[in-house]
N, C-alpha and C positions, 0 to 999 in steps of 0.2 A: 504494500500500500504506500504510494508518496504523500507524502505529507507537505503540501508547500505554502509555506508562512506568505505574509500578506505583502505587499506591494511596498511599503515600508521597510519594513522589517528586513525584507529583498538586498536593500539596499546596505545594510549596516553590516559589517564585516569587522569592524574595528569602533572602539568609541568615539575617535575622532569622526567617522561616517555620522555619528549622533549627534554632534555637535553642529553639525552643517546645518541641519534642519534647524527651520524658523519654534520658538515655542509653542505657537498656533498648533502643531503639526505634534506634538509632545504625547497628546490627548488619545493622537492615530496609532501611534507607536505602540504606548500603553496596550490600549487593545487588541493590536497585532500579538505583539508578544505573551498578554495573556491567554488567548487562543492558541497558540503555537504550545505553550504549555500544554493545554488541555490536549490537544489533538496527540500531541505525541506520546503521553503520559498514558492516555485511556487504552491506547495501542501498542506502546512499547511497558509500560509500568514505572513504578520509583515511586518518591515523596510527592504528594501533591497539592497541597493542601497550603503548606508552611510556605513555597515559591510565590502561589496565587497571593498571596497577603502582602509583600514585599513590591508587586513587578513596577507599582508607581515610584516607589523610591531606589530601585536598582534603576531604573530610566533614568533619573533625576540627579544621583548620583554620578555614574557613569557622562551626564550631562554637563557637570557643574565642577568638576573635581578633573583631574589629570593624569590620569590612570593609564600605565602600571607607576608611572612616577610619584604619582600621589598615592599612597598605602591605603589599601581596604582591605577590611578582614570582617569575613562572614560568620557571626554565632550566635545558634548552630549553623550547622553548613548546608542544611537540606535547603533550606532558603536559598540559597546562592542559584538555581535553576538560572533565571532571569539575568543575572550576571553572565553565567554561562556564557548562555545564549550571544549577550551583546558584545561581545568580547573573542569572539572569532571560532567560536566551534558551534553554532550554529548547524549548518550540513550536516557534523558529526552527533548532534546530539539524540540521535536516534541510537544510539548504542550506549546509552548512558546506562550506566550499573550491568553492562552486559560482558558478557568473557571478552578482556583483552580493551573495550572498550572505554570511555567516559568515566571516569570516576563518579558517584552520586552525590562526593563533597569537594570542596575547596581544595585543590592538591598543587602543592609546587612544582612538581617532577612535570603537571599537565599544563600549568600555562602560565606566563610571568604575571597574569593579573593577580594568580589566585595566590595572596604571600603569605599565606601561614596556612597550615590543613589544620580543617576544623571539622571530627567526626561527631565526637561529642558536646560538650559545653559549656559555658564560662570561662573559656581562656582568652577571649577577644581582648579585653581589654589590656589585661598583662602583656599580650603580645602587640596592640597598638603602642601602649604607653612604651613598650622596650625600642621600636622603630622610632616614634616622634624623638626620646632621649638621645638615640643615636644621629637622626637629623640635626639634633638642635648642637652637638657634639663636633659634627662635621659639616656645617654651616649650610647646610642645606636647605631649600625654603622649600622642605617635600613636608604635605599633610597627613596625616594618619586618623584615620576614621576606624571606631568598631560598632556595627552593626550587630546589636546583640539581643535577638529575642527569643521567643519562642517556650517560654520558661527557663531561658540560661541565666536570667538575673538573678534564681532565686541562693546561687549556690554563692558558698563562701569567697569562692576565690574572686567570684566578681568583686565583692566588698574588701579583698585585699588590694584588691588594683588599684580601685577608687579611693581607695585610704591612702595609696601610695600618690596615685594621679593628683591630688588634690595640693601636693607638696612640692609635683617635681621640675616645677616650671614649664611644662610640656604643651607644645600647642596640637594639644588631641583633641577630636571631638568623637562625643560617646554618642550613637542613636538607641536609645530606647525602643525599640519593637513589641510594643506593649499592644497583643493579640487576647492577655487572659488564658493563654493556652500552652503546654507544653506538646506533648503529643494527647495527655488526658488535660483537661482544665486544670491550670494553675493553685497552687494551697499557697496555705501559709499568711501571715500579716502581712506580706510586701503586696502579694495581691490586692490585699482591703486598701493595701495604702494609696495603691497606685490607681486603685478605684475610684478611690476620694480625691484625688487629683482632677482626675480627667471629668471627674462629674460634680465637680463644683461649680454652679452659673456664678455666683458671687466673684471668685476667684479669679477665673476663666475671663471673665468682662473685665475687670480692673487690671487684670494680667495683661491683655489687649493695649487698653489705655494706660499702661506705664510703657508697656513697649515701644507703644506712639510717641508718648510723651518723651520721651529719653533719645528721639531720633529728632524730635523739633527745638528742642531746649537747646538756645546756645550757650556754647562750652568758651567761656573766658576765664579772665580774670575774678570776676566774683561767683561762675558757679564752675566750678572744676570736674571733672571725669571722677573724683574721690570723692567730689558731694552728688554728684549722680549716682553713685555705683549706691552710696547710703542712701541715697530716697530712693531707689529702685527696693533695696533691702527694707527698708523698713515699711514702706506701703507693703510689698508683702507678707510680711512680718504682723501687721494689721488684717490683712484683709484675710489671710491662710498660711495656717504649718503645712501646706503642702508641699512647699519647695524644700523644708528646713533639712530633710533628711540630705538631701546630696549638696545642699551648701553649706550644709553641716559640715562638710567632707571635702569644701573649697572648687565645689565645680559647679560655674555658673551654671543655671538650670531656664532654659525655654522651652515651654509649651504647656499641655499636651495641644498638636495641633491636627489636625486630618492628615492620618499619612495616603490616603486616596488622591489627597487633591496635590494634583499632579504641578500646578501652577504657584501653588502655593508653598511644595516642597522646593522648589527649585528656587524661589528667589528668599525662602528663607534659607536655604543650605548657602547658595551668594553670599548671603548677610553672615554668616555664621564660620566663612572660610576667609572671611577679613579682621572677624574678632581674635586674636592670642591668646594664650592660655588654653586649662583646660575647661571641659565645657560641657552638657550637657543635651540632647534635645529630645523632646517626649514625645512619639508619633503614637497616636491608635490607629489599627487596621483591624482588619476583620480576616483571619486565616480562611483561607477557601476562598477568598475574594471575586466576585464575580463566575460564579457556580455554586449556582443557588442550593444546590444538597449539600456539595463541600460548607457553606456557610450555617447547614442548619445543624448538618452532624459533624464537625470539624474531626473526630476523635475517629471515627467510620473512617474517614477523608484523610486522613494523614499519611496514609500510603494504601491506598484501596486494593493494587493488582489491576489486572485489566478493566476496564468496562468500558460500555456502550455509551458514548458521552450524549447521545441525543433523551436517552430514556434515562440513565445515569443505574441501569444494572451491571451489575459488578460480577462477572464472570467466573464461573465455578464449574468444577470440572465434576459432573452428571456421570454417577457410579453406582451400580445398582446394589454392588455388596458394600457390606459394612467395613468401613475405614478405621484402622487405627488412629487415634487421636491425637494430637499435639502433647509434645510433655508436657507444655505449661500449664495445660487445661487438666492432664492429670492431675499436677500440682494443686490448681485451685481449687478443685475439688475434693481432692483429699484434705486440706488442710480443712474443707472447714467438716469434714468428718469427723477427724482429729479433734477440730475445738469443739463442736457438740458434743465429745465424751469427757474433754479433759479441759476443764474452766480457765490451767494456767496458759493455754495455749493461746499466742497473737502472734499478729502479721504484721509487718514494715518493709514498705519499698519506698524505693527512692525517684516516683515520678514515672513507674512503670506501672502501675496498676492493670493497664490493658494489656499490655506486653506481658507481663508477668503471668496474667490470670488469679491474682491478688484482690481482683474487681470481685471478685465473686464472693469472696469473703468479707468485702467491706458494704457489698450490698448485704450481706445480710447479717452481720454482726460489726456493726460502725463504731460502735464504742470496742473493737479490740484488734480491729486491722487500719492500720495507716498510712498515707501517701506523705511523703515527708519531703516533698519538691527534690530538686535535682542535687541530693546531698548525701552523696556517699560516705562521706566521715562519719555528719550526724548519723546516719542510719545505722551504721553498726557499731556508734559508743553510746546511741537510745537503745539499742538492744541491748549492750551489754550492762543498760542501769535495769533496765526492764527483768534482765537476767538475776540481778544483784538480791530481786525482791521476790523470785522461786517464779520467775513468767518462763514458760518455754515460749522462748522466741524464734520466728521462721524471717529471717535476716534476707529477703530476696531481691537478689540484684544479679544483673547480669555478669557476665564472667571477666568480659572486657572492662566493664565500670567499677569491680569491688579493686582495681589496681589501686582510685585512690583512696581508696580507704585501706589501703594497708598497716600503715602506722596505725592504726583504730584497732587493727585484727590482732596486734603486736602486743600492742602495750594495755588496751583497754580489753581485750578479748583474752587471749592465750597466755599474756602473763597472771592474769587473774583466774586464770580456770575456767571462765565464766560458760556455762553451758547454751550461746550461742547457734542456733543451724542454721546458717549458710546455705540456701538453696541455690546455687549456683546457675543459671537462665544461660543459653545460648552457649553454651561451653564448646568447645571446636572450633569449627571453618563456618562463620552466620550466611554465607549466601554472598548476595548483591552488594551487602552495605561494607565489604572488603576491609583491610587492615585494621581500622582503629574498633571494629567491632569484634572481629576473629577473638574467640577466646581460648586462647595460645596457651596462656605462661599459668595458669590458676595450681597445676599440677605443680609443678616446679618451684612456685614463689612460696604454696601454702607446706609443700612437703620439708622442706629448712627449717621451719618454724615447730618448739615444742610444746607439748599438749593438744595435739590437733588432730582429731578425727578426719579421711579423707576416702570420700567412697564415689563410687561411680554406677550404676541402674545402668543395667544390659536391656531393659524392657519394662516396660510401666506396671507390672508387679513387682519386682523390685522396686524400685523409686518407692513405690506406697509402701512396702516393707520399711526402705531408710528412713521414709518419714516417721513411720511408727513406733521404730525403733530410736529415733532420735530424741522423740520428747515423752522417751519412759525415763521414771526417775532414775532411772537406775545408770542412764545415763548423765556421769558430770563433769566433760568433755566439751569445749567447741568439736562440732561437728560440719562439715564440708558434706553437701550432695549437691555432686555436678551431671549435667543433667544438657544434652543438644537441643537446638533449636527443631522443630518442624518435629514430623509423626514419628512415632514409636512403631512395634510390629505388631499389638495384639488390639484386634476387633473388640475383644470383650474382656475387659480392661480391669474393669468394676472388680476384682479379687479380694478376697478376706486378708486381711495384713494380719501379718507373721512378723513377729520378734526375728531379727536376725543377731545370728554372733559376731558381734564386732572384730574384725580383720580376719573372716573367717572368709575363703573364697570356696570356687565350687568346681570339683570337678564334671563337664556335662558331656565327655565322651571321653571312652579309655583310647589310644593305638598305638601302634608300636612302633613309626617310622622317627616319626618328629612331632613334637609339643608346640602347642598354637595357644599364646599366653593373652589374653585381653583383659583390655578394662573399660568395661563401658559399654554404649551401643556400638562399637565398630567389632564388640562379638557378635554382632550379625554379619556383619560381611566375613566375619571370621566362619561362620556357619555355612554360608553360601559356597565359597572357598571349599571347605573340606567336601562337599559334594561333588565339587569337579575334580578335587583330586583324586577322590576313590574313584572315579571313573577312569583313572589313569594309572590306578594298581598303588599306591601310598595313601595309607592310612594311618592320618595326623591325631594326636589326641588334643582335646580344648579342654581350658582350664578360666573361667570367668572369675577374675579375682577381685571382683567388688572392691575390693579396700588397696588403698597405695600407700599409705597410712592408720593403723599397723598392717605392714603385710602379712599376709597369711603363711608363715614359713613352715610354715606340716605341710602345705600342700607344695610349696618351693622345692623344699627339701626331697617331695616326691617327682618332681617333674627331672629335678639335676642328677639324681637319681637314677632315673630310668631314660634320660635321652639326653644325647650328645650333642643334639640339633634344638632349637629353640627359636622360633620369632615370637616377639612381643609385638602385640598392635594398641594404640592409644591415638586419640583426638585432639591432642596435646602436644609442646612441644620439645624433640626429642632430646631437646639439651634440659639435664637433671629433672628427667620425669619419669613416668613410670617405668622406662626401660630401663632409663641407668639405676634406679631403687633396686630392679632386678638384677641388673649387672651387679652392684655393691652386692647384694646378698652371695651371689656367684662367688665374687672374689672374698669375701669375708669366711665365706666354708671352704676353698680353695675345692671347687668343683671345675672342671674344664670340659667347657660346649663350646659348639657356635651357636652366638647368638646376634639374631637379626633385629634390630629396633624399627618398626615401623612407626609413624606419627609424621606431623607436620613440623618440616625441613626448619633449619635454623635461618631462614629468611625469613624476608615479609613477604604473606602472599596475597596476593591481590584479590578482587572481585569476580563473582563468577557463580554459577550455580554451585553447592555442594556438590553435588553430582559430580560437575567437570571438575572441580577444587581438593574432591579427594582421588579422582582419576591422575593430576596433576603432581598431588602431594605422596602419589604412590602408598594409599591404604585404604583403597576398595579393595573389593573380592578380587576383582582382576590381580589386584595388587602382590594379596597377600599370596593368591594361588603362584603369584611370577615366584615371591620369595621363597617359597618352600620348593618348587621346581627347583632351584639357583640352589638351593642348601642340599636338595635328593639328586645333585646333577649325577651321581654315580650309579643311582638306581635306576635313572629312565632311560642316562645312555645302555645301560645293560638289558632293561628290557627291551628296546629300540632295539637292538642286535639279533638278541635270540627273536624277535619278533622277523627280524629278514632270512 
């Protein structure tokens, strides 16, 4: 299907192309490039939602600023679409989040606009404010802009920037993206605050009329730029504490203004790249902007997958048997099994509630599951108080996002013993949304650390097993259960939860050639695997070792034991993870195999479907069937022989 953007839009290949056009023409553009969104988006897939809400101030911007020379940085990055776009990959953006293709955020390596990669959230400003210091260092009159919404204000590190920005002489300015929404609507006080900002008429009008008045008062001898800047402050100060929070913080603050009005964005951003210092500006937009379902379900909308943009159904793939279901949806459902029998049991995420399937517990038990905005420290040193006071806490954050909280897991979790679970979201290779989501290192960062429970669910009765097993009292252990993104193998799911023995693994088939050592769901592909290979006369034995931490050494000790040959498979990455735990136990009994470590290589690896991602990373079934071939090369050339 071609897909060909408007008559406008035709024309822009570079910002400077944007700039050529009269303002008149601002308005055409706008709507070119929001359509070009939608059209490609409905039909190729990605974020949709989070772009549509930006496309009048990525125009505006890209309009008024001097880019790549002038620094912008996108936070989050799913917004940046519309940047994308304007900015020279346009043609290409039909492959966006696709194998080998378009990045779906902000990436360096992709194009000098894009100057800092932003997958997650709240680092804009720190990495603004780090370019303007360096500007203003090397005399440079480059601007530095972060565009930061989406829910990334709510997290700390924004409030450390700002605290730092406020002091450091820098001529940055901050855009506030104030949509109310993260990927689920916005928590927390900053929301309420930032509410009563933008919906203050009192405020709002007088705001107006200082603005005015501070651009018609002349500036002499009897009234100076320092008795301006105090009657600006103190009619504020009179009329609303709305501003007080971020000039609290020494960063002039304007608006909140229409970030839609595309006219209005552009000669106030003018006005705003003549002021010095650092600065502030408040836009509202509406996420889904200009797609009417996108606007009414934002949260639906935030990355749909295909649909039919005229009718706005969202395409699904029509199966007459029953499907195994998503782990997270295991999750969600279990947990609130778990809290109808056991009262201590609650839930905390950090802003995923929908992702997570954490929503499902907070619909129906609100006083004991919480979304805690995009703040990974807080979430797992609120668990670990929550812990202090006998709560089993279900800590759920994704695998790429508990990284910062690690000092939390360190010092507030594991040195205290605190019995913490960790359900670990998206653990592996995530798909489309490439590197900064991959949940690589969780094996490796959490297995260093002492006192620390770490297991891995082959199949969604397990998972409900570790869950059940995690918050008996009997466990008083942080607890790790890491857990893939996307479906499980079993239709009928629903199973009776079983106490398991902690770091007890399992052996699920005996054989005599070579040992197939797993952890996790990649024992299915390790399953798949041994069926091709009996078809080829080697018969491998599997060993599902649920736990990486304590390992299971009765059953180690049986595998090194009985086979000289050995691959380990994991989802994880193969520097100090579950293979090398294996290798250490090797060398520490001074047993001598070969052993093969399958998992994800010690690079970064890009975006792509899992499918192709673990075809790539070499630990599909294809995979693992190649490894044990390459380890029985002595057997198949022999039977290859007698077979001619």
């Amino acid at each position: 299907m071609t897909i060909t953007p408007g008559p406008l839009l035709q024309q822009i290949n570079h910002p400077d192309d944007l700039k050529k056009l009269p303002r008149e023409q601002l308005f055409q553009v706008c709507q070119e490039l929001r359509q070009f969104i939608i059209d490609v988006v409905s039909v190729h897939g990605g974020h949709f939602a989070a772009s549509l809400g930006v496309v009048e101030l990525s125009v505006a911007l890209h309009y008024v600023y001097q880019t790549p020379y002038d620094q912008l940085v996108w936070d989050v990055g799913h917004q940046a679409y519309g940047h994308k776009i304007l900015t020279g990959r346009r043609d290409n953006f039909i492959t966006n989040r696709k194998y080998k293709g378009l990045s779906g955020f902000p990436k360096r390596s992709e194009s000098e606009f894009d100057t800092f990669g932003v997958g997650h959230s709240s680092t804009s400003i720190s990495a603004a404010l780090g370019m303007s210091i360096a500007a203003k260092y090397k005399g440079e009159n480059r601007k530095s802009v972060a565009v930061i919404g989406d829910g990334s204000m709510t997290a700390g590190m924004a409030f450390e920037a700002m605290n730092h920005a406020g002091v450091a002489d820098s001529d940055l300015l901050i855009i506030l993206n104030d949509n109310c929404m993260s990927i689920d609507p916005n928590v927390g006080a900053l929301k309420e605050y930032l509410t009563d900002i933008s919906t203050s008429p009192t405020y709002n009008k007088v705001r107006d009329e200082i603005w005015n008045l501070m651009g018609k008062l002349p500036i002499g001898e009897n009234f100076s730029k320092s008795m301006a800047s105090r009657l600006e402050a103190g009619l504020k100060g009179l009329v609303s504490n709305s501003s007080n929070l971020f000039e609290a913080l020494k960063l002039r603050y304007f608006g909140p203004i229409d970030g839609h009005n595309i006219t209005k964005l552009v000669d106030t951003l003018k006005d705003l790249r003549e002021i010095p210092g650092p600065k502030l500006l408040h836009i509202i937009t509406t996420k889904g902007k200009g797609y009417a379902l996108a606007e009414k379900d934002q949260t639906k909308w935030h990355a749909p997958g295909l649909f039919d943009k005229l009718t706005g159904e969202i395409y699904r793939k029509t199966i007459q048997t029953p499907q195994p279901p998503k782990y997270q949806d295991v999750f969600g459902h279990t947990i609130v099994e778990l809290a109808e029998k056991n009262p201590a049991v609650m839930g905390i995420t950090p802003a995923m509630p929908s992702g997570s399937s954490l929503k499902i517990m907070m619909e129906k038990m609100p006083h004991r599951a919480f979304d805690v905005g995009i703040c990974e420290q807080h979430a797992v040193t609120v668990s670990a108080g929550l812990a202090t006071q006998g709560m089993k806490v279900f800590c759920n954050i994704y695998s790429s996002f508990i990284q910062r909280g690690y000092d939390q897991v360190v010092h507030d979790v594991a040195i205290q013993k605190l019995p913490v679970i960790f359900c670990l979201d998206r653990a592996g290779l995530v798909g489309e949304d490439g590197p900064t989501h991959h949940g690589c290192y969780d094996i490796a960062f959490f297995r260093c650390i002492p006192n620390m429970i770490i297991s891995a669910p082959m199949n969604e009765q397990e998972l409900r097993n570790l869950m059940y097993t995690a918050q008996l009292d009997s466990n008083t252990m942080p607890f790790v259960i890491r857990y893939p993104r996307g479906e499980g193998v079993m239709p009928e799911w629903k199973t009776a939860m079983e106490e398991v023995e902690i770091g007890k693994g399992r052996r699920l088939k005996t054989g005599k050639d070579v040992a197939i050592v797993s952890l996790g769901h990649p024992g299915n592909f390790a399953q798949a695997a041994i069926r091709q290979l009996r078809t080829q006369g080697i018969d491998p034995a599997h060993y599902d070792m649920r736990f990486v931490k304590p390992l299971d050494e009765e059953l180690l000790h049986e595998v090194f034991s009985n086979y000289s040959k050995v691959v380990t498979i994991e989802d994880g990455t193969v520097v100090g993870g579950f293979g090398s735990a294996v290798l250490e136990f090797m060398n520490a009994h001074r047993y001598n195999a070969e052993v093969t470590i399958l998992g994800i290589p010690d690079r970064l690896v890009e975006h792509g479907t899992p499918k192709e991602l673990h075809r790539e990373c070499n630990y599909d079934a294809q995979a693992i069937e190649e490894a044990v071939l390459t380890l029985m090369k002595e057997k198949v050339t022999t039977k290859i022989t007698i077979a001619g």
